[in-house]
C-alpha positions as CSV (number, residue, x, y, z in Angstrom):
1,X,0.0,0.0,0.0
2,X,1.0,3.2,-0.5
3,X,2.3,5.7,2.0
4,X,1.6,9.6,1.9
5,X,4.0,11.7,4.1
6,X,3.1,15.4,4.7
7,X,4.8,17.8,6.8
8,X,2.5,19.1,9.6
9,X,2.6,22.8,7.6
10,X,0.9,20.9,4.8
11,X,-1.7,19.0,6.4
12,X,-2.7,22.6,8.5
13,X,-3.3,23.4,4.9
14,X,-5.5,20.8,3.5
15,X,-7.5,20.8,6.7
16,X,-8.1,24.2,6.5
17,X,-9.0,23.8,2.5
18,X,-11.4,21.3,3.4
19,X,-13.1,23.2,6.0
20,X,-13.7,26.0,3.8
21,X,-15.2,23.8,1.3
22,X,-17.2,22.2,3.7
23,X,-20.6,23.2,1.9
24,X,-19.4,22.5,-2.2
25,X,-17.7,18.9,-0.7
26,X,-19.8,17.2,1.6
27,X,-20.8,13.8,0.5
28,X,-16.8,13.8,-0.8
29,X,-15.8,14.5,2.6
30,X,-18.0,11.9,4.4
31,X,-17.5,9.0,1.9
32,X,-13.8,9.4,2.4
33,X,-14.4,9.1,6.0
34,X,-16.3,5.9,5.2
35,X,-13.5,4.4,2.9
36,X,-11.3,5.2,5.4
37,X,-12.9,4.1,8.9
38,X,-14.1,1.0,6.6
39,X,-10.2,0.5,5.3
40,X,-8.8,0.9,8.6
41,X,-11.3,-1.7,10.1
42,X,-10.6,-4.7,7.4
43,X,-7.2,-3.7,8.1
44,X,-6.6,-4.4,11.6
45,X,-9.3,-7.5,11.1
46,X,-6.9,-9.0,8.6
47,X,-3.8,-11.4,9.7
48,X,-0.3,-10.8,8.6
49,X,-0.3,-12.9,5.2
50,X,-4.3,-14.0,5.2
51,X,-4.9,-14.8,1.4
52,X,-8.4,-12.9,-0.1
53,X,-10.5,-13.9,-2.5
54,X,-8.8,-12.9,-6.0
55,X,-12.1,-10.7,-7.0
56,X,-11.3,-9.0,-3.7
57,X,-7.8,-8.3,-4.3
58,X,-8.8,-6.8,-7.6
59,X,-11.1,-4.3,-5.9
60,X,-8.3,-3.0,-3.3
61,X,-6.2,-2.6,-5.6
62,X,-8.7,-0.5,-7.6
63,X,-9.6,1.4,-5.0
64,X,-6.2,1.6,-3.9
65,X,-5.7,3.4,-7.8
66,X,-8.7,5.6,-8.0
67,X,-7.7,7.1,-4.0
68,X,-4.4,7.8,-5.2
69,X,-5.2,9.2,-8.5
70,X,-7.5,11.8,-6.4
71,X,-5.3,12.9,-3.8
72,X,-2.5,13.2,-6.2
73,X,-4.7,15.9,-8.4
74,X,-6.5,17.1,-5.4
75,X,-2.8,18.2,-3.7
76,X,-1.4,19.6,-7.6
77,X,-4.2,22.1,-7.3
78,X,-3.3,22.5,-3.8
79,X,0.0,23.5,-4.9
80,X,-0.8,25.4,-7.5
81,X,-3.1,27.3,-5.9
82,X,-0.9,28.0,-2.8
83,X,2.4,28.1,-4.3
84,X,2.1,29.2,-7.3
85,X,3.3,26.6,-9.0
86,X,4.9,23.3,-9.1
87,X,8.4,24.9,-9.7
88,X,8.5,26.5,-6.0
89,X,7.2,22.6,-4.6
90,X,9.7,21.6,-2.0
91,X,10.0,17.7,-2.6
92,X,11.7,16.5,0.3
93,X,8.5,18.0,2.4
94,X,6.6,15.2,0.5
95,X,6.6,11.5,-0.3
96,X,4.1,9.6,-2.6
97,X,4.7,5.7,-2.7
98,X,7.3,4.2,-0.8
């Protein structure tokens, strides 16, 4: 799984971002509450090498993809917005991915 390291500057940021959008991002907001209360629950259910069904597999790793792909874009616009641009990005302050 994927690991997403922010500094504690940038999460203050996002935080704040999604409380002003509170009205425009609602169901957003609570469904990524569910996939994530959901996620953490199967996680700590799970043993350390328990084999899943191969459809389920296929479905993590989906979600896995589409999460990614979201917070990814969600975090450029961040930048972009904040920053003003890519170009002043400091990228030891963030790791995608291991």
């Amino acid at each position: 799984m994927a690991n997403i390291v922010l500094t504690e500057q940038q999460l203050k940021r996002l935080k704040s971002k999604l409380k002003e959008n509170h009205d425009g991002s609602y169901m957003a907001k609570q469904q990524m509450f569910t996939i994530a209360t959901l996620a953490y629950k199967m996680w700590e259910m799970m043993e350390d090498g328990e084999q899943l069904d191969d459809w389920m597999e296929s479905k993590i790793a989906q979600a896995e993809q589409s999460v990614v792909a979201v917070v990814k874009a969600y975090m450029y616009d961040e930048v972009e917005e904040s920053l003003g641009g890519m170009e002043k990005l400091d990228y030891s302050d963030l790791v995608i991915g291991k």
